[in-house]
Backbone of each chain as nested JSON, in Angstrom:
{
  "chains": [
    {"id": "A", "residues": [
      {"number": 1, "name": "UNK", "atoms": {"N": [0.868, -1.178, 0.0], "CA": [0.0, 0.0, 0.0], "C": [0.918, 1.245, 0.0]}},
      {"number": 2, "name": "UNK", "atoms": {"N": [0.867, 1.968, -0.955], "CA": [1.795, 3.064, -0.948], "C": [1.282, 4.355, 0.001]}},
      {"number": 3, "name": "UNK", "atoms": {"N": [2.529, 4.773, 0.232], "CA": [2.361, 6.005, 1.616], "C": [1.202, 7.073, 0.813]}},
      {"number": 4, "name": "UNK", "atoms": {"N": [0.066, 6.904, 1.602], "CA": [-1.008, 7.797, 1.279], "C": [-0.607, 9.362, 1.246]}},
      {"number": 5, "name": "UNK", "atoms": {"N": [0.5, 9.802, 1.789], "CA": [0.64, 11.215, 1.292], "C": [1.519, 11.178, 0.019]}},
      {"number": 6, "name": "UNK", "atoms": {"N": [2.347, 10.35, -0.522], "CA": [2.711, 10.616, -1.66], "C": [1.178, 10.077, -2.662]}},
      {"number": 7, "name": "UNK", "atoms": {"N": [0.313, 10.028, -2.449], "CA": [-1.106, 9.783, -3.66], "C": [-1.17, 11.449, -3.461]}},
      {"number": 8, "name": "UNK", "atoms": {"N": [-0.957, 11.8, -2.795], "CA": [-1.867, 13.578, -2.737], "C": [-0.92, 14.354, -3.247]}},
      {"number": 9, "name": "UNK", "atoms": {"N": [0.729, 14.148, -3.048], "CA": [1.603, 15.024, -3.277], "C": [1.784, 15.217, -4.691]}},
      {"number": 10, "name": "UNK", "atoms": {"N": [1.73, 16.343, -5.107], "CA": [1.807, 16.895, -6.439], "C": [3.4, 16.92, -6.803]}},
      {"number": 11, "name": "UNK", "atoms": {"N": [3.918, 16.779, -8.273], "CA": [5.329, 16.651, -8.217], "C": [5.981, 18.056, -8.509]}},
      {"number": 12, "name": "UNK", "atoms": {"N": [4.893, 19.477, -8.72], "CA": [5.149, 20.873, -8.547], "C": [5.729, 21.117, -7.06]}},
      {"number": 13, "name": "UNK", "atoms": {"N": [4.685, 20.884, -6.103], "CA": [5.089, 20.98, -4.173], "C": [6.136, 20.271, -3.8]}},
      {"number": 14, "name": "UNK", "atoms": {"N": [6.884, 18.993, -4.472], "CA": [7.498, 18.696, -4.392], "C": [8.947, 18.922, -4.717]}},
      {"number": 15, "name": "UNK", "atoms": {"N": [8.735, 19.469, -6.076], "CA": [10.218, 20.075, -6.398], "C": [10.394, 21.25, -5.963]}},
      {"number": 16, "name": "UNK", "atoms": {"N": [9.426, 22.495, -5.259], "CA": [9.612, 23.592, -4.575], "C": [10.056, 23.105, -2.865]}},
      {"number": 17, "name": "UNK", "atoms": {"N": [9.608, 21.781, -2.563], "CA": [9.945, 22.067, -1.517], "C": [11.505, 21.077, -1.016]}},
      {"number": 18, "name": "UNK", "atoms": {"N": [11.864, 20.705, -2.84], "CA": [13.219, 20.132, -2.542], "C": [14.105, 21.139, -2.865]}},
      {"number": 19, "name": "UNK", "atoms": {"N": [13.424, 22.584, -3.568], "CA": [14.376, 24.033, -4.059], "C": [14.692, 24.48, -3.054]}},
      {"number": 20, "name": "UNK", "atoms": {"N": [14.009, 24.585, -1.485], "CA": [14.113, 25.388, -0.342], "C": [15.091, 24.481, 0.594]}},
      {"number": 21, "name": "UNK", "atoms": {"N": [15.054, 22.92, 0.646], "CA": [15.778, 22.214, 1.193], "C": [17.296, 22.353, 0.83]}},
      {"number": 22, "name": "UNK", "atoms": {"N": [17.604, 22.157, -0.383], "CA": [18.777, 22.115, -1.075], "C": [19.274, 23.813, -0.521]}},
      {"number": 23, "name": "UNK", "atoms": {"N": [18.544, 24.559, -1.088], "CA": [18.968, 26.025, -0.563], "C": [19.431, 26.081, 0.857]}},
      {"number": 24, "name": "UNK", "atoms": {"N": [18.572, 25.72, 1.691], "CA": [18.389, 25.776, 3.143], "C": [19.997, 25.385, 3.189]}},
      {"number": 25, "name": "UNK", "atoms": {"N": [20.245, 23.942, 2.955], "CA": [21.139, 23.062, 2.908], "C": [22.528, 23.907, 2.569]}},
      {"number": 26, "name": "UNK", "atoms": {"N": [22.569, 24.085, 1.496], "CA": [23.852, 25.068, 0.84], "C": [24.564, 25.941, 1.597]}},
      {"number": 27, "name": "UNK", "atoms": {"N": [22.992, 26.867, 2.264], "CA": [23.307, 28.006, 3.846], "C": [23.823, 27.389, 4.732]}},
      {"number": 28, "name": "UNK", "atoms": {"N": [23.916, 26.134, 4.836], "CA": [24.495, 25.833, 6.212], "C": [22.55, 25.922, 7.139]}},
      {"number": 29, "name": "UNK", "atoms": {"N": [21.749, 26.055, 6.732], "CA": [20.961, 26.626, 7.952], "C": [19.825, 25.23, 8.771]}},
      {"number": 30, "name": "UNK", "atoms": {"N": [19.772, 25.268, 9.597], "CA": [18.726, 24.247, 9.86], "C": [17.445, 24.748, 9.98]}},
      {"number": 31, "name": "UNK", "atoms": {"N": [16.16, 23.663, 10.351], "CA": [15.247, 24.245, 9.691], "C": [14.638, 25.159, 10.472]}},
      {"number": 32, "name": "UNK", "atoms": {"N": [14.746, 25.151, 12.1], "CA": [14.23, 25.789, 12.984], "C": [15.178, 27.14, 12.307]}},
      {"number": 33, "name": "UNK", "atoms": {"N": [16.208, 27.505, 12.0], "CA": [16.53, 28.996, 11.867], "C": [15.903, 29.503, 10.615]}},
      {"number": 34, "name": "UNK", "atoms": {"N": [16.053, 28.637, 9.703], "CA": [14.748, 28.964, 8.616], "C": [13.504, 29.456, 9.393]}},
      {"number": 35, "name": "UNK", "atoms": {"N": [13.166, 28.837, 9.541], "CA": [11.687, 28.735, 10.372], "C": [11.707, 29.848, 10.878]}},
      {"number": 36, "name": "UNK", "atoms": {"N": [12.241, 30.465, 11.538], "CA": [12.769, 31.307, 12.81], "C": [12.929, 32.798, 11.587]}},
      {"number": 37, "name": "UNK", "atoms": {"N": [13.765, 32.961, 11.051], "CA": [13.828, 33.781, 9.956], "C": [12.819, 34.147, 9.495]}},
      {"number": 38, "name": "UNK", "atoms": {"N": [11.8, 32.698, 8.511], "CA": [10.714, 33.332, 7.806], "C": [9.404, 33.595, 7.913]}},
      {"number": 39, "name": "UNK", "atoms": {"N": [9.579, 33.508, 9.542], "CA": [8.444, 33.466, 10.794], "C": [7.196, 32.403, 10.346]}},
      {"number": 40, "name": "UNK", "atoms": {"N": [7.716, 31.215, 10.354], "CA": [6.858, 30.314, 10.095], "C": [7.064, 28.924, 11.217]}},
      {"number": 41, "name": "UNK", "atoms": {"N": [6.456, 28.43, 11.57], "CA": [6.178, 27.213, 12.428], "C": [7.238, 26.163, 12.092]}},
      {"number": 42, "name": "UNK", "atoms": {"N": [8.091, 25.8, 12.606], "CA": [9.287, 24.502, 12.488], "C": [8.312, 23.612, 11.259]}},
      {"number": 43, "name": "UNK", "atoms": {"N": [7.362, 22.832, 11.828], "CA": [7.055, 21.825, 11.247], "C": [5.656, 21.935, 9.816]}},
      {"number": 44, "name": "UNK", "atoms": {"N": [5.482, 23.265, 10.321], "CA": [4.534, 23.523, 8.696], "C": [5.776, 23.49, 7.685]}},
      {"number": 45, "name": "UNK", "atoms": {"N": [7.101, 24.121, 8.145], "CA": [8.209, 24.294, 7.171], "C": [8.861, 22.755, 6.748]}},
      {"number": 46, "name": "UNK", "atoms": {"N": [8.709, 21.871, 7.575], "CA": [9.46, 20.076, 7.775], "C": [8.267, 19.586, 6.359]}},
      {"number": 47, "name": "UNK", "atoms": {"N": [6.8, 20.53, 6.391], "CA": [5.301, 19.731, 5.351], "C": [5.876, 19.976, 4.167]}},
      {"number": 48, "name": "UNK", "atoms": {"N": [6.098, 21.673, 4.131], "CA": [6.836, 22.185, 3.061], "C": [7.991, 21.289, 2.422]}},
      {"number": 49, "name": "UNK", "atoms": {"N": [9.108, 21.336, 2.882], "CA": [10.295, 21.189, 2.489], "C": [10.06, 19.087, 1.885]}},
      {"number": 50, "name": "UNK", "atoms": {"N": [8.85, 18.604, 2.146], "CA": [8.307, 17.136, 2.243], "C": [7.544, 17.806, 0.773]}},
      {"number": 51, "name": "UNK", "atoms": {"N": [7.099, 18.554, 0.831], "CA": [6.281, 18.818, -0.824], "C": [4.584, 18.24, -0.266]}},
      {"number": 52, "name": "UNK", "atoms": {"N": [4.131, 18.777, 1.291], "CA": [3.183, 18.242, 1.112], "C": [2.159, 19.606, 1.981]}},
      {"number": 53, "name": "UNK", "atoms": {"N": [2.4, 20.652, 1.183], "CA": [1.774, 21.961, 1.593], "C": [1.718, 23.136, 0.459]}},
      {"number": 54, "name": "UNK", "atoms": {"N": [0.546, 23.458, 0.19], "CA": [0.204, 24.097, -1.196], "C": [0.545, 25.679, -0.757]}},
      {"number": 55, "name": "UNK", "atoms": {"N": [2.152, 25.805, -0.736], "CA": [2.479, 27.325, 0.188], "C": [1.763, 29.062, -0.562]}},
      {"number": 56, "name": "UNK", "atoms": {"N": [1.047, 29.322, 0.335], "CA": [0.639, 30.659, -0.798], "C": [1.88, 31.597, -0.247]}},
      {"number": 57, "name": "UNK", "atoms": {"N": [1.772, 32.609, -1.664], "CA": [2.87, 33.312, -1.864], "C": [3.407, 34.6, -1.034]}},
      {"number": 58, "name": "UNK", "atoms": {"N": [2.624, 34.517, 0.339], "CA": [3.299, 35.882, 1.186], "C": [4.241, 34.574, 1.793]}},
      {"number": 59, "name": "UNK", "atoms": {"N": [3.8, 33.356, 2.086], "CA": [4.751, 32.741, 2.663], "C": [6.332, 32.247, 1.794]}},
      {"number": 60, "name": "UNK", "atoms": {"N": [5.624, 32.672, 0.939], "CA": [6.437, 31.808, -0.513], "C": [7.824, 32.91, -0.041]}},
      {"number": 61, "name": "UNK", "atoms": {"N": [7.194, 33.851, -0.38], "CA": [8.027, 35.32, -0.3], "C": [9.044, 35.587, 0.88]}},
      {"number": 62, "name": "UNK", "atoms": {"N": [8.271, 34.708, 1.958], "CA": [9.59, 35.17, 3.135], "C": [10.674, 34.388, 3.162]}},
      {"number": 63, "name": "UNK", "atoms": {"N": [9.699, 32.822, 3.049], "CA": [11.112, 31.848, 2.73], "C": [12.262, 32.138, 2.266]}},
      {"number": 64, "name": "UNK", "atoms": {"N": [11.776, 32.712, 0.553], "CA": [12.808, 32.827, -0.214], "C": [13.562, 34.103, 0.459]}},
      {"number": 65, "name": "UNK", "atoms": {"N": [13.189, 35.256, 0.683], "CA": [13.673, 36.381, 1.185], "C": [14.431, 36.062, 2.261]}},
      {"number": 66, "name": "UNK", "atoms": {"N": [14.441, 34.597, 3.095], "CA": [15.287, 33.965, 4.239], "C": [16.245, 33.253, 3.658]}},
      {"number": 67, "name": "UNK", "atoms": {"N": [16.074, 32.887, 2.811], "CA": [17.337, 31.96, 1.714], "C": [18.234, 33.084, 1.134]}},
      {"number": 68, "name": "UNK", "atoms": {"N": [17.89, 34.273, 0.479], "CA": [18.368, 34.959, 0.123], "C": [18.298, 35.228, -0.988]}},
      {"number": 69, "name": "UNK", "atoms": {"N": [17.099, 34.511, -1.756], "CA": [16.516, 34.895, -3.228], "C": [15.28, 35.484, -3.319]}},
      {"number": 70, "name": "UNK", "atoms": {"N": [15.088, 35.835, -4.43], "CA": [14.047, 36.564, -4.746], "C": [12.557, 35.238, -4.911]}},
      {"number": 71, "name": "UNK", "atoms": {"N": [11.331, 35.192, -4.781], "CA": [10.393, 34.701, -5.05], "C": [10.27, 33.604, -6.266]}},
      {"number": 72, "name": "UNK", "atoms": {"N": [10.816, 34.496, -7.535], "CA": [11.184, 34.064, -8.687], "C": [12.415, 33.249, -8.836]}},
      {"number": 73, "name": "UNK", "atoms": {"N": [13.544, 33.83, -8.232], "CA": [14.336, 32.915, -8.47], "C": [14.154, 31.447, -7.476]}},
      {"number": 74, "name": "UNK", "atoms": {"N": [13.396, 31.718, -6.295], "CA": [13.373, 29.951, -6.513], "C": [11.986, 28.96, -7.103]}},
      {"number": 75, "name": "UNK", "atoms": {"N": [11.526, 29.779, -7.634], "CA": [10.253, 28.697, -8.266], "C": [11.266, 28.536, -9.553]}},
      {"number": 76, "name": "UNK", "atoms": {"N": [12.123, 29.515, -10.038], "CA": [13.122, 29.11, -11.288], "C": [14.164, 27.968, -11.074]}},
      {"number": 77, "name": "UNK", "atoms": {"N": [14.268, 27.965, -9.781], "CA": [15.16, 26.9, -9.072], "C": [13.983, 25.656, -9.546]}},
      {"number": 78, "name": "UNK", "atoms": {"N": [12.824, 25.477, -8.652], "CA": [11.628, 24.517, -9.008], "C": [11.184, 24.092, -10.015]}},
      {"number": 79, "name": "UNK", "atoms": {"N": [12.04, 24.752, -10.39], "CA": [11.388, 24.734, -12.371], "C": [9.783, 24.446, -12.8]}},
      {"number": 80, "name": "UNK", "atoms": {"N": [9.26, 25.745, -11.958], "CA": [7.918, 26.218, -11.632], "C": [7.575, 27.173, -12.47]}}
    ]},
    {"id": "B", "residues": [
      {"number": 1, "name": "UNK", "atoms": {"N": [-12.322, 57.78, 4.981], "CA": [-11.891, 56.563, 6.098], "C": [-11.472, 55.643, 4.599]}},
      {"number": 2, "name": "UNK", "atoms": {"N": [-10.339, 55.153, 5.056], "CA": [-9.508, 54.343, 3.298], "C": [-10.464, 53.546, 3.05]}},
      {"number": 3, "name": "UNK", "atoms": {"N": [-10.133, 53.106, 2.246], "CA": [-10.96, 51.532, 1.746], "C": [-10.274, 50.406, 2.541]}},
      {"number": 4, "name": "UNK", "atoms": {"N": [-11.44, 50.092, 3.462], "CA": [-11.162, 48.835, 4.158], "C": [-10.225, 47.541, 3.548]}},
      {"number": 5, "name": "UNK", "atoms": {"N": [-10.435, 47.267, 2.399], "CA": [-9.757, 46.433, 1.832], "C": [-8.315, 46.974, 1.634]}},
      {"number": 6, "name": "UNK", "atoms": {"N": [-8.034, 48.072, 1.323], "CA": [-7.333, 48.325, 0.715], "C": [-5.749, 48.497, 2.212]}},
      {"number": 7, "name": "UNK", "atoms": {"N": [-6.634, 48.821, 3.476], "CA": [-5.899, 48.519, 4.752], "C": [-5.042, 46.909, 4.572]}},
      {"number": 8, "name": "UNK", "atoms": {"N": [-5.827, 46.037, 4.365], "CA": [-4.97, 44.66, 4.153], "C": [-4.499, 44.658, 3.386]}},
      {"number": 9, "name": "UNK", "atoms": {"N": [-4.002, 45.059, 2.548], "CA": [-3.73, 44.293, 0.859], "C": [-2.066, 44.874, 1.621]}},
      {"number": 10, "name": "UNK", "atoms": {"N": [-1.747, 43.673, 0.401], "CA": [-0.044, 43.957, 0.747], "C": [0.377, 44.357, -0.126]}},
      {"number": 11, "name": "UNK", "atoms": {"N": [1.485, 44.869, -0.73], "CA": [2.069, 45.3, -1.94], "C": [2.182, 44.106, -2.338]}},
      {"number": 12, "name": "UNK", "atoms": {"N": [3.017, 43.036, -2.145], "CA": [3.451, 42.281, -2.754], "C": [2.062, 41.304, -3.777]}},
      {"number": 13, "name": "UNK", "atoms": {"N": [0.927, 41.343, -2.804], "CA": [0.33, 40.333, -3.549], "C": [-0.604, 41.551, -4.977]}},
      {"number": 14, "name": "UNK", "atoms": {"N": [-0.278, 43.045, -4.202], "CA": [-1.367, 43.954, -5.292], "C": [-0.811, 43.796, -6.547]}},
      {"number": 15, "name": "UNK", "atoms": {"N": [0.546, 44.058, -6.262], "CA": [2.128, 43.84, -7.894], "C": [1.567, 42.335, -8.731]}},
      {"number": 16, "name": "UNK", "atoms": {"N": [1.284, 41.527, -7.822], "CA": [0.924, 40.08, -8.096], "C": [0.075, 40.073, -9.227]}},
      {"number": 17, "name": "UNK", "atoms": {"N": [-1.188, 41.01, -8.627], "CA": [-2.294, 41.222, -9.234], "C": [-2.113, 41.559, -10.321]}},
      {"number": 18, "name": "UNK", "atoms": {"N": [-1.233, 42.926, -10.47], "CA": [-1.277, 43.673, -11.381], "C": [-1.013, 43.007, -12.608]}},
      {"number": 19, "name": "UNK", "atoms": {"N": [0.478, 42.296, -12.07], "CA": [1.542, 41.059, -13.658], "C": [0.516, 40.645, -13.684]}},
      {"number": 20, "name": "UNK", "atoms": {"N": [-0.42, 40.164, -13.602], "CA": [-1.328, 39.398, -13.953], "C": [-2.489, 40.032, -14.652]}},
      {"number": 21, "name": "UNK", "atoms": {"N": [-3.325, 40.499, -14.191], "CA": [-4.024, 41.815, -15.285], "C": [-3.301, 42.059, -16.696]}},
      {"number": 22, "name": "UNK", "atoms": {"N": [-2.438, 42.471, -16.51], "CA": [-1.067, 43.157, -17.582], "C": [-1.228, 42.093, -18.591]}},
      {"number": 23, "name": "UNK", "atoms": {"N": [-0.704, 40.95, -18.17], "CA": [-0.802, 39.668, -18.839], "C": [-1.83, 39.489, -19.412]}},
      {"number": 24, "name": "UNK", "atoms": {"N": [-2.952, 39.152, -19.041], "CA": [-4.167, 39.143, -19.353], "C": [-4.642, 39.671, -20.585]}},
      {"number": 25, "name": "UNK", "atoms": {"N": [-4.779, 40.954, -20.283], "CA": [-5.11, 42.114, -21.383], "C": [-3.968, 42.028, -22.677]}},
      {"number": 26, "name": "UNK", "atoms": {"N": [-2.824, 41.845, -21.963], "CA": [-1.999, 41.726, -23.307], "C": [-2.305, 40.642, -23.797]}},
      {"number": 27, "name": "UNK", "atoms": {"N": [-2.846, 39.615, -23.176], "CA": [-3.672, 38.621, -24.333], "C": [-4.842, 38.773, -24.906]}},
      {"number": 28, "name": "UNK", "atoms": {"N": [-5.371, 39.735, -24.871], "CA": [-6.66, 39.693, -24.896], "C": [-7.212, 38.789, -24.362]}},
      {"number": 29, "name": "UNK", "atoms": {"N": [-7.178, 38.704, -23.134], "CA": [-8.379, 37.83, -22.642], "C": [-9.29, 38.468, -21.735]}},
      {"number": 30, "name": "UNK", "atoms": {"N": [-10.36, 37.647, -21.715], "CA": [-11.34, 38.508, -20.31], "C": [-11.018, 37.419, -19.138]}},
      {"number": 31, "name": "UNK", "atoms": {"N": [-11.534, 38.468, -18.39], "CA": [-11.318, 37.372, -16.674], "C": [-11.778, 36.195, -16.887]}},
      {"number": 32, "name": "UNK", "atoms": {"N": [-12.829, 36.32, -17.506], "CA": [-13.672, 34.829, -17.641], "C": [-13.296, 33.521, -17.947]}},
      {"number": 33, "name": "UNK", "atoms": {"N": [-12.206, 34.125, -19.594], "CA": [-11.263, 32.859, -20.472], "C": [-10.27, 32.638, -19.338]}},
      {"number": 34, "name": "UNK", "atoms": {"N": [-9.839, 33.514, -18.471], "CA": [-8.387, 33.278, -17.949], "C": [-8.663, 32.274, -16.913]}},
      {"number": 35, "name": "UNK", "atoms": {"N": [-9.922, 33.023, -15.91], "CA": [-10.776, 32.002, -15.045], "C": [-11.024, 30.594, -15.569]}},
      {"number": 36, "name": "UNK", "atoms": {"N": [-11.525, 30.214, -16.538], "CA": [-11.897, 29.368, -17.134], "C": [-10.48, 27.917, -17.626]}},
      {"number": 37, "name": "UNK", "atoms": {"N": [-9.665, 28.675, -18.216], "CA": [-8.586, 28.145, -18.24], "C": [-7.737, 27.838, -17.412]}},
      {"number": 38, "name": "UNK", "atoms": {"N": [-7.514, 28.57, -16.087], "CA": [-6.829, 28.354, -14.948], "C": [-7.474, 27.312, -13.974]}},
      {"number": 39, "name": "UNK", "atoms": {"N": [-9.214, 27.299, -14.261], "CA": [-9.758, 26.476, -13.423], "C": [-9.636, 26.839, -12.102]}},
      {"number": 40, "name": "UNK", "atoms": {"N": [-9.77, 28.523, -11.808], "CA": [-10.771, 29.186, -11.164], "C": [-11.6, 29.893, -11.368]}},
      {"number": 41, "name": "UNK", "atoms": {"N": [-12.494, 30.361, -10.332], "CA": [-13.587, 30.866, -10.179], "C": [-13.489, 32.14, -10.758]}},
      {"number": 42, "name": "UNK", "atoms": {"N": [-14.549, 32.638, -11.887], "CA": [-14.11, 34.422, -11.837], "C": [-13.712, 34.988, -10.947]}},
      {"number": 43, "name": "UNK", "atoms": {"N": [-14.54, 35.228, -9.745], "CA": [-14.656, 36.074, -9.005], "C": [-13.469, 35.921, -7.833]}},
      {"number": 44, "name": "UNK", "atoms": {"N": [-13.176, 34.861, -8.096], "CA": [-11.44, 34.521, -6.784], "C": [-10.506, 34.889, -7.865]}},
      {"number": 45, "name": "UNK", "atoms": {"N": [-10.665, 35.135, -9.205], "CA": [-9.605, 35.723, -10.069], "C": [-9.748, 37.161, -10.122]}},
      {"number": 46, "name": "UNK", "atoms": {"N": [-10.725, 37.809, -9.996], "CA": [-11.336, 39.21, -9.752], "C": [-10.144, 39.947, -8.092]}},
      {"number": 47, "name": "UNK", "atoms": {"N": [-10.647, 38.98, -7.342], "CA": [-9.814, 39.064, -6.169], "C": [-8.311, 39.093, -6.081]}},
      {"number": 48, "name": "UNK", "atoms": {"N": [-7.74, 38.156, -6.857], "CA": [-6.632, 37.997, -7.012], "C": [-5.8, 39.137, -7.851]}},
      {"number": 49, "name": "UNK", "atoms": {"N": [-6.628, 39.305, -8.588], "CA": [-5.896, 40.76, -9.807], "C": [-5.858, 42.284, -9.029]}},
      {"number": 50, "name": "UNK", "atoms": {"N": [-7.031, 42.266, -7.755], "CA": [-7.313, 43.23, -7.129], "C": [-5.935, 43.445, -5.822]}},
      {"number": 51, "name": "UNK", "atoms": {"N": [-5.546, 41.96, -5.451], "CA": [-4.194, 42.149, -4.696], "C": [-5.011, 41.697, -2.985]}},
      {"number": 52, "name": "UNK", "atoms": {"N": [-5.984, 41.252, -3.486], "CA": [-6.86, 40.602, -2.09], "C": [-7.147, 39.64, -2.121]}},
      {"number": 53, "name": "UNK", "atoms": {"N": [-6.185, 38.472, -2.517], "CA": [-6.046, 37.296, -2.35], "C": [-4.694, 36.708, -2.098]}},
      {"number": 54, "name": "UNK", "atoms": {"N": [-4.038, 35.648, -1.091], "CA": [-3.022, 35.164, -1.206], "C": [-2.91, 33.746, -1.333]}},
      {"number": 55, "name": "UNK", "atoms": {"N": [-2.625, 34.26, -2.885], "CA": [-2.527, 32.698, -3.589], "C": [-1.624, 32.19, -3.397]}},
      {"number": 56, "name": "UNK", "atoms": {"N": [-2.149, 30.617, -3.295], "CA": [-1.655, 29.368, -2.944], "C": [-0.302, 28.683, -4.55]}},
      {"number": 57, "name": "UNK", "atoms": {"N": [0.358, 28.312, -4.075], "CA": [1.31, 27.972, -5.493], "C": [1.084, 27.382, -6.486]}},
      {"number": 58, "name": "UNK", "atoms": {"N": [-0.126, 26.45, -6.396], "CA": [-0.577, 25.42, -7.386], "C": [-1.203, 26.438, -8.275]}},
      {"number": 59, "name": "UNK", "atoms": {"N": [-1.917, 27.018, -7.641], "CA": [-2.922, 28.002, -8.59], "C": [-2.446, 29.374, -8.857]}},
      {"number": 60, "name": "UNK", "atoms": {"N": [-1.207, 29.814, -8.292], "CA": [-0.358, 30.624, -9.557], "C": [0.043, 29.859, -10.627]}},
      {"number": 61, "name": "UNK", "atoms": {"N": [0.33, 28.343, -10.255], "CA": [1.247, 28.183, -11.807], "C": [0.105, 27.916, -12.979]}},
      {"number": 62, "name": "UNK", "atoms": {"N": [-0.939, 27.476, -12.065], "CA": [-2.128, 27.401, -12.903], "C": [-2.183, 28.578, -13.698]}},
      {"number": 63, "name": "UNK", "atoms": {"N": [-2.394, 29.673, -13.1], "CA": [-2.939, 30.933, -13.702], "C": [-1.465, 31.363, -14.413]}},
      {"number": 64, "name": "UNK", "atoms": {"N": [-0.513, 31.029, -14.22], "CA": [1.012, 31.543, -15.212], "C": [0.639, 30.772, -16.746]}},
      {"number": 65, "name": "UNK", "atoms": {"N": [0.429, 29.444, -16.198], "CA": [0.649, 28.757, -17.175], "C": [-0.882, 28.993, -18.255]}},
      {"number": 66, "name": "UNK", "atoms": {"N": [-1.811, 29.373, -17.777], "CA": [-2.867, 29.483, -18.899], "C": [-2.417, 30.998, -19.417]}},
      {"number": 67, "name": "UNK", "atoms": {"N": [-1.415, 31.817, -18.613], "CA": [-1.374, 32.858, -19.042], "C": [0.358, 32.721, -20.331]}},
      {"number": 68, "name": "UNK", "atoms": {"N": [0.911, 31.682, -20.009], "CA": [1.878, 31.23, -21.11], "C": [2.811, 31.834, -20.956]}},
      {"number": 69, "name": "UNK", "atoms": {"N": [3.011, 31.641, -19.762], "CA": [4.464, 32.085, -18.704], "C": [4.684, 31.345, -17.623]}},
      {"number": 70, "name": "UNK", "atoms": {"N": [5.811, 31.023, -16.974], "CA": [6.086, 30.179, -16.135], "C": [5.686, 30.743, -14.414]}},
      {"number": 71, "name": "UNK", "atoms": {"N": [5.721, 30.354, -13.406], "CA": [5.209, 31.007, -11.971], "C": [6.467, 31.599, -11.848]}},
      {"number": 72, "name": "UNK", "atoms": {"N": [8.024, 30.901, -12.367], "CA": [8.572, 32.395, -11.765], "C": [8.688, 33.29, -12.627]}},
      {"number": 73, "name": "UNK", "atoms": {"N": [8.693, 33.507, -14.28], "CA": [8.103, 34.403, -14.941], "C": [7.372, 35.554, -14.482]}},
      {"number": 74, "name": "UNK", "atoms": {"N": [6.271, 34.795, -14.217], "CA": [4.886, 36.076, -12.885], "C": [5.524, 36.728, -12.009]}},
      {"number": 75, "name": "UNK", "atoms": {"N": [6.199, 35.792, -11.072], "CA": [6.87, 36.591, -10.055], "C": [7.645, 37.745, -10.604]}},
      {"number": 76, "name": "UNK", "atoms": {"N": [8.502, 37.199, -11.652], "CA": [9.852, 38.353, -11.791], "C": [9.195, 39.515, -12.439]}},
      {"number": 77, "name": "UNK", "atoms": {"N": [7.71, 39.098, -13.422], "CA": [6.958, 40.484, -13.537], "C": [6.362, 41.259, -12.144]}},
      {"number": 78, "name": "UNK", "atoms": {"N": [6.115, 40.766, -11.734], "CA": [5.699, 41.325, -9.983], "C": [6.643, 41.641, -9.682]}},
      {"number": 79, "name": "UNK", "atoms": {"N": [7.728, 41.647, -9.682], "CA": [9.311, 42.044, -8.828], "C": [9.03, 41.184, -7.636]}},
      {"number": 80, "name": "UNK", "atoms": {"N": [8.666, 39.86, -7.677], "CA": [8.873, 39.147, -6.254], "C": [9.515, 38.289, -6.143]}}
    ]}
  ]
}
C-alpha cells in the first residue's frame, strides 16, 4: 500500500519544496533557523520542504527572502 | 476613512495582481477565459488581480501557465 501522502503530493510541491531544502542546505541553515527567519512554524516548514503543503505566496516570499533569493528565483530553481 | 480592503492588501500580492491583469489584457483575454482556463472561479480571479487574495502555489502556476508564462516568470513580472 503506498504512503497515502505521496497519492496527494503533487510533483510541482514537491520540487519547490526540494528548491528550499537544497537552498536551506547550501546556507548551512537548519530548519528551525529557517523557520525562525521566515516566521513560520518549524514543522509547517518540515510539510513544506516534504512537498506536502500548497504554500501561498506571502509565505512563498519570506522563505525565499530567508534563503536569500528573490520569489522568482526559486520557483526558477523549481522549475515552476 | 480608506478603503477597508485596501488597509490589508499587501504590496506584494497587489504587484501580483497587477503582472497578472497586464498579462491578461496583453492577451486579450477577459477574466472569464483566464478564469476558465486556470480552473478558477471568476470572481477569486477578480480578487486575485485586485491584490486581495493570497494565492496558494498550485494556482499561480495554474494561472502563469494558462497565461503562457512560467510562476517564476509572474513573479519576476511582480518584482517578487
Amino acid at each position: 500500500m503506498p504512503n497515502p501522502s505521496l497519492l496527494r503530493q503533487s510533483p510541482e510541491l514537491v520540487s519547490l519544496g526540494g528548491a528550499i531544502r537544497a537552498l536551506r542546505l547550501a546556507a548551512g541553515m537548519s530548519q528551525e533557523e529557517l523557520a525562525h527567519l521566515a516566521e513560520v512554524d518549524r514543522s509547517y516548514l518540515g510539510r513544506v520542504e516534504r512537498g506536502d503543503n500548497n504554500v501561498a505566496i506571502m509565505t512563498l516570499c519570506r522563505v525565499a527572502q530567508a534563503l536569500g533569493v528573490s520569489g522568482a528565483q526559486l520557483l526558477e530553481l523549481a522549475h515552476l
